[in-house]
C-alpha positions in Angstrom: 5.9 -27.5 -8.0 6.9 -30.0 -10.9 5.4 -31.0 -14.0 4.6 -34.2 -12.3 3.8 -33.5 -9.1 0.8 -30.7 -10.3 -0.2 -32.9 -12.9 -1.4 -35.9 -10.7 -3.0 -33.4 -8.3 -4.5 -31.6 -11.2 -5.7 -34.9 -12.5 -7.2 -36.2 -9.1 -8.7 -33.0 -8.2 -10.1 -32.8 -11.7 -11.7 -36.4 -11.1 -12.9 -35.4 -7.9 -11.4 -38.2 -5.8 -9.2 -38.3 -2.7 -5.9 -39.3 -2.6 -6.7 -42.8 -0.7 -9.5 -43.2 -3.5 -6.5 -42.5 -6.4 -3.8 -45.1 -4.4 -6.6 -47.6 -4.2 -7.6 -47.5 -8.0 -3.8 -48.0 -8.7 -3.2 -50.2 -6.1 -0.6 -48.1 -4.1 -0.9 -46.7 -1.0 -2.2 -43.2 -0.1 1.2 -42.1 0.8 2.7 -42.5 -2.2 -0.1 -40.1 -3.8 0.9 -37.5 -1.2 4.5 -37.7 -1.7 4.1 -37.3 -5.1 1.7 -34.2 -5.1 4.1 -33.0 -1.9 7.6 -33.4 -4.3 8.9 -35.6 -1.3 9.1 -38.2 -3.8 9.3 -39.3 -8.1 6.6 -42.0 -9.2 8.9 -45.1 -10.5 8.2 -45.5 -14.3 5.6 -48.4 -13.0 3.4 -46.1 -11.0 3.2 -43.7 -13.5 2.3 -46.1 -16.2 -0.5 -47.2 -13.5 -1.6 -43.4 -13.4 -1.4 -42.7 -16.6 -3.6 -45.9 -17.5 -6.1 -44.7 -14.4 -6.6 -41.4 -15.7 -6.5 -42.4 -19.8 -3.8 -39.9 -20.2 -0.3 -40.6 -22.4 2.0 -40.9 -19.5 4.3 -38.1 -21.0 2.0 -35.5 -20.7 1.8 -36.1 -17.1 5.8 -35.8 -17.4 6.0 -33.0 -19.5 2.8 -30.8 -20.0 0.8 -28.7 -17.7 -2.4 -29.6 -17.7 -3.6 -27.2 -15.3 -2.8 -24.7 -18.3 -5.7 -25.9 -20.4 -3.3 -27.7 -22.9 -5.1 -29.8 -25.6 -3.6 -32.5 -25.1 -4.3 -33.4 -22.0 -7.4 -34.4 -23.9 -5.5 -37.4 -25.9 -6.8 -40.5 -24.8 -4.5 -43.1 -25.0 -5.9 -46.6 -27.6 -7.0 -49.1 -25.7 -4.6 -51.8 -27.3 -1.8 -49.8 -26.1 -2.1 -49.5 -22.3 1.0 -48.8 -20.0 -0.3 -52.1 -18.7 0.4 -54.2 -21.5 3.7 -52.3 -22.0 4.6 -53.4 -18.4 3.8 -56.8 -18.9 6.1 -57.0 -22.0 8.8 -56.0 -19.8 8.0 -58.2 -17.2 8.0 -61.0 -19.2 11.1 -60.2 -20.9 12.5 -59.5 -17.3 11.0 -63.3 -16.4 12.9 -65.5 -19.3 16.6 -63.8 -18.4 15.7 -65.6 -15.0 14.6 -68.7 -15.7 18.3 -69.4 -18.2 21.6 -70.6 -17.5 22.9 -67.8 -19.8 22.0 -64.2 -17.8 25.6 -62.8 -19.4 24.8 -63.0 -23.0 21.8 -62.4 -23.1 22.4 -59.1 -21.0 24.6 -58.1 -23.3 22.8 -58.7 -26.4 19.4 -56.9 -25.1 22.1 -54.0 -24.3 23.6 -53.7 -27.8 19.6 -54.5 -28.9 18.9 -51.5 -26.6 21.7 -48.9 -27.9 21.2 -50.0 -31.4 17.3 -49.1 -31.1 18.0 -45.7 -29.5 20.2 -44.6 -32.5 17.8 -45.5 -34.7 15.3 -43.4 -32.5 18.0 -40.6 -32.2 18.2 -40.5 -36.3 14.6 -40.4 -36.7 14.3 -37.5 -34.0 17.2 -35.9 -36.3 15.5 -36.2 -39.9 11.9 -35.2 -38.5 13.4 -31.7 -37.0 15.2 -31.4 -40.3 12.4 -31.8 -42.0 10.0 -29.4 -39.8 12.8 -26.7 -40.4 13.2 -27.5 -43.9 9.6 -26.1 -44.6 8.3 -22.3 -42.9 4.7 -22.7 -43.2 2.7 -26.0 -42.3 -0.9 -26.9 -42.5 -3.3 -27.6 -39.2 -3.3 -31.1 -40.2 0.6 -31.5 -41.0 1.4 -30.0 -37.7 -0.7 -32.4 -35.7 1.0 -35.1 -37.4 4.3 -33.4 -36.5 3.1 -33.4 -32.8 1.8 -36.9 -32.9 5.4 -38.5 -34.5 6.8 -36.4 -32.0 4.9 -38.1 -28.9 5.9 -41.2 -30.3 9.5 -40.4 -30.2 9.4 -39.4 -26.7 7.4 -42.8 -25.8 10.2 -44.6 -27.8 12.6 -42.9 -25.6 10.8 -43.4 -22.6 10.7 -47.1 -23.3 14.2 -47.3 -24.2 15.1 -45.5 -21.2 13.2 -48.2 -18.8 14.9 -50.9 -20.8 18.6 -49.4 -20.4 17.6 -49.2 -16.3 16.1 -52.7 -16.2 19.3 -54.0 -18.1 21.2 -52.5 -15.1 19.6 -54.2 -12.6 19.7 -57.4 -14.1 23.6 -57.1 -15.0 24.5 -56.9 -11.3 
């Protein structure tokens, strides 16, 4: 079974709700829960953003922890200023003004160099924090914690970056 897949049983079952009470909190349909606990099918990055919001869980723990296993941080609330919801929005709304302009083309290609410029950037600062983890052989509790936590931003970075580059491809057909 996949990360995924377990994770949003693990979650619901955890809750103690069905799979039609799950869809109708995040306004999907019960099918989609199934298909997702069965493998028959992936959560779009929207759905999993609504999940993740539903069960106050960073959305890549559901995509790369086990849960099931006990894992502190499936614990990790995430803030309340920084919602999946509002992140979706953003995108929407950047989505809205390429459509409501004359000029799709350049601004396509400028959100696309935006885009690439941002994930080298990301890339670099991935680089220098696992250079600097290795550079020292003993950390504190506390230090390693922060490690973790820079590190879960990176991958939401990533994550982000990655939604971006597939948006960008829809909107430049």
């Amino acid at each position: 079974m996949s990360v995924i897949s377990s994770n949003i049983k693990y979650l619901r079952n955890k809750k103690g709700i069905s799979q039609t009470a799950l869809a109708e909190a995040v306004d999907l349909k019960r099918g989609n829960i199934a298909s997702y606990e069965k493998e028959l099918a992936q959560p779009s990055i929207e759905n999993l953003v609504k999940l993740a919001d539903y069960f106050k869980v960073d959305i890549n723990h559901i995509i790369k922890a086990d849960l099931s296993q006990g894992n502190p941080i499936e614990h990790r609330i995430i803030p309340n200023n920084l919602t999946g919801e509002k992140i979706l929005q953003g995108i929407k709304e950047r989505v809205g003004s390429f459509k409501t302009t004359g000029d799709h083309y350049e601004k396509i290609q400028h959100l696309k160099a935006q885009n690439e410029d941002i994930y080298k950037m990301v890339a670099g600062f991935r680089a220098y924090h696992v250079h600097r983890m290795k550079s020292t052989d003993h950390h504190s509790d506390t230090v390693r914690k922060i490690a973790s936590d820079y590190e879960n931003i990176i991958d939401l970075l990533e994550t982000v970056l990655n939604s971006n580059k597939d948006l960008i491809k829809l909107l430049d057909k």
